[in-house]
N, C-alpha and C positions, 0 to 999 in steps of 0.2 A: 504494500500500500504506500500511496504515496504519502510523506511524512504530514503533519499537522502545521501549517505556522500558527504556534499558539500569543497570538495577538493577546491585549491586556483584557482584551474582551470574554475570553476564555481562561478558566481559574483552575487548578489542580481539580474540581470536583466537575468539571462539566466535562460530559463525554464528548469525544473525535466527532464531530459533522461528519464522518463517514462512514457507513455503516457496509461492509465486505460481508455478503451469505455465500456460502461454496465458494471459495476464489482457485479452488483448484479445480470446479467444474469444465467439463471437455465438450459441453455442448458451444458450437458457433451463437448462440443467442444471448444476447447480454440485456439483462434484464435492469430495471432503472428505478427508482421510487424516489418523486424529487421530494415531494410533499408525506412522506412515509412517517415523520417523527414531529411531535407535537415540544419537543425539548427547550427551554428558553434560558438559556446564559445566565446564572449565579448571580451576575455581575448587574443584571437586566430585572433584577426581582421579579415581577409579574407581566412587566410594564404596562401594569394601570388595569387590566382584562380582568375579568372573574373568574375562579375555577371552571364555572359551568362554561363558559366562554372558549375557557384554553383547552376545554376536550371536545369544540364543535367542528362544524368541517371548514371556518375560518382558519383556524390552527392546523389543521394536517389535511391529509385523504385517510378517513377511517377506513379501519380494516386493509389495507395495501402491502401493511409492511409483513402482517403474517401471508397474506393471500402472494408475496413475491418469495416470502422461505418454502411454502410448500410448491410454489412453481419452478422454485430453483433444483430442490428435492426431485420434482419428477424429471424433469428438463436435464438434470446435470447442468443447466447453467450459473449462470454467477449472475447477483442479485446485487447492484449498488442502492444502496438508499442514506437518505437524509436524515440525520438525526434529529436537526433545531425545525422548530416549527415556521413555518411561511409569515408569521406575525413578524419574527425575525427580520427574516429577508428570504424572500421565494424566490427558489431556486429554479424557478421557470420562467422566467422574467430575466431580461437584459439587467445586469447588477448596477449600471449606472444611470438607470431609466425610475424615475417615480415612484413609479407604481411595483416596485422591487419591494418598497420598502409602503405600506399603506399606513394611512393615517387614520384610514376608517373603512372596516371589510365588513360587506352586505349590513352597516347600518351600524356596525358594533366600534365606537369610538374605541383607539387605540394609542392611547394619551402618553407613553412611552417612545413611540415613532412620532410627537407633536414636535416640528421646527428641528428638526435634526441638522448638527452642523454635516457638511462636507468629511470632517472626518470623522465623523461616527458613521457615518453610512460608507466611508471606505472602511472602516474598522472591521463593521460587521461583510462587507463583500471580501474582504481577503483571509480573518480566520475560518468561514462561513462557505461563502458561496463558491468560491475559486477553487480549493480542494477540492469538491464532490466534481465540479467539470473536469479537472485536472485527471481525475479518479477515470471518468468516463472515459474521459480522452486516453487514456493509459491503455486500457483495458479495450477499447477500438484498435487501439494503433497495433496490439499486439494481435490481436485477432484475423489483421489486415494482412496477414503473413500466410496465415492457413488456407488451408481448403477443404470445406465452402468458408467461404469468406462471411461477416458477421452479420449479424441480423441484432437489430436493435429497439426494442420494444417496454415503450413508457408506459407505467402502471399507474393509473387515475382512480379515486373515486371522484360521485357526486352527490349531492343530496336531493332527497323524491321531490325535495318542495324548496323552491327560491323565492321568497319575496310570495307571492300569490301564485307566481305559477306552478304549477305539479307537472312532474316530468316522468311521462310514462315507459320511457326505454328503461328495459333493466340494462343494456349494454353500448354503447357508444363509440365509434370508429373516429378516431381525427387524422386529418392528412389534407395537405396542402401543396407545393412545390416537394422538388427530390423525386428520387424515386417511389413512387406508391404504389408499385404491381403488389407491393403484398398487402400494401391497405386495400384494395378492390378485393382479391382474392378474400382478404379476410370477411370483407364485407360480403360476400357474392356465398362463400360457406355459412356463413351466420345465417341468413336468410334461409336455407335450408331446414332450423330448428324453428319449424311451427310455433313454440312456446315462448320464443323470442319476440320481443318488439326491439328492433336494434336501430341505434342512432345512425347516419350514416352525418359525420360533422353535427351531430348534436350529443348531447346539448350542448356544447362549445362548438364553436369554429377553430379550427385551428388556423390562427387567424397571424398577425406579427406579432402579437401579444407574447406568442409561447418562443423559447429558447432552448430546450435543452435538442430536442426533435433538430429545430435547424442548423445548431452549431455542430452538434453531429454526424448527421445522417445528410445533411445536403450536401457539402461541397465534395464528398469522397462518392456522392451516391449509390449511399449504403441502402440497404433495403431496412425499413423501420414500419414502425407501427404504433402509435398512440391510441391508448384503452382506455376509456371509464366507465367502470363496474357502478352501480349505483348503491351508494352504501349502504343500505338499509337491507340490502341483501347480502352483507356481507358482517351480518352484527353478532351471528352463533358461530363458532368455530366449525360444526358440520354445514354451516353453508359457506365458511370459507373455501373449505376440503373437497365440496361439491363443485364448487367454480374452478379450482386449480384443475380439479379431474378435468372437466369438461374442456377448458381454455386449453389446456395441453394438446389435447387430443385437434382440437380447431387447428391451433397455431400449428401444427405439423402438418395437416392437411392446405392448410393456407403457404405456408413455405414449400410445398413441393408441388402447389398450383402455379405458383406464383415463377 
């Protein structure tokens, strides 16, 4: 792994921003979880949130980080995930872009990120955000050597209900620019399971908003694939274990349609 710059923003008790499941798995698939850890810096006490706050889907993608170790488990692949929670700094977001760093997520003031200087928001993109890309990057680059060459697929949730609306995908495809034979692919097997209502860019667009997908997967034109699971179906551990089964079994038919 790559090493930690432990910035003053991180303290003897807060764990690596980067989280390695199977790092000696031998499957070409590199699996990703940017939003996987709800963790929030020592240093950073609460910043300002309520507990009930810091376990919602503002703070993390619920259910992701278990539902990428048992997809690592069947896969043989390698699972990167994010420790510190997206209140932080989202790790799906350009790190010197605004909105990296929110002031106020779906309505929930986050009085911690209030007037941030310049280097507190470099503070947090370099012990933080820079590692886990570095990670990825690593972990591509070595990949890029093999044959078949890597496949790289970001693990999302999302929530049933935003604001008023209800969103009825339990599964969701994102894909924009790069290669996306195996977004179609995925999307084109998914449709196959009757019992699926599947997002095809919803409920997100993958739109310029997202970062880890383009910095990635576009300029080497990697084959990739962005998922969100909708959380709520992923709140029992046997329906974690249900989705791992099943996704495993898609993504392999999707990569060899593809």
């Amino acid at each position: 792994m790559i090493p930690d710059p432990r910035a003053s923003l991180l303290g003897a008790t807060d764990p690596s921003p980067v989280c390695v499941t199977n790092e000696r798995g031998t499957s070409n698939i590199l699996l990703i979880g940017d939003h996987a850890g709800n963790a929030i810096p020592a240093s950073l006490g609460d910043l300002g949130v309520s507990a009930d706050d810091r376990v919602r889907h503002i703070a993390w993608d619920l259910g992701v980080q278990s539902l990428g170790e048992q997809l690592a488990t069947r896969l043989d692949a390698t699972f990167i995930s994010q420790r510190f929670s997206r209140l932080v700094i989202d790790c799906n977001r350009d790190p010197h872009a605004q909105r990296a760093i929110l002031e106020v997520s779906d309505g929930t003031a986050v009085p911690g990120n209030a007037n941030l200087a310049q280097a507190a928001r470099d503070e947090r993109r370099t012990a933080i955000h820079e590692p886990y890309q570095q990670q990825i990057g690593s972990e591509l680059a070595t990949r890029h050597h093999r044959d078949p060459p890597p496949v790289l697929v970001a693990l999302h949730s999302f929530t049933p209900v935003l604001g008023v609306e209800r969103r009825p995908w339990q599964i969701g495809i994102l894909h924009d620019a790069g290669d996306t034979r195996l977004s179609r692919a995925m999307l084109r097997r998914l449709r196959q399971e009757s019992s699926l209502k599947v997002g095809d860019n919803e409920p997100y667009r993958m739109d310029g908003t997202d970062y880890s997908i383009p910095r990635h997967a576009y300029p080497n034109g990697t084959l990739y694939l962005e998922v969100e699971f909708r959380h709520d179906l992923l709140s029992e551990p046997s329906e974690r274990s249900s989705w791992a089964s099943r996704f495993a079994v898609w993504l392999a038919d999707a990569i060899a349609a593809a």
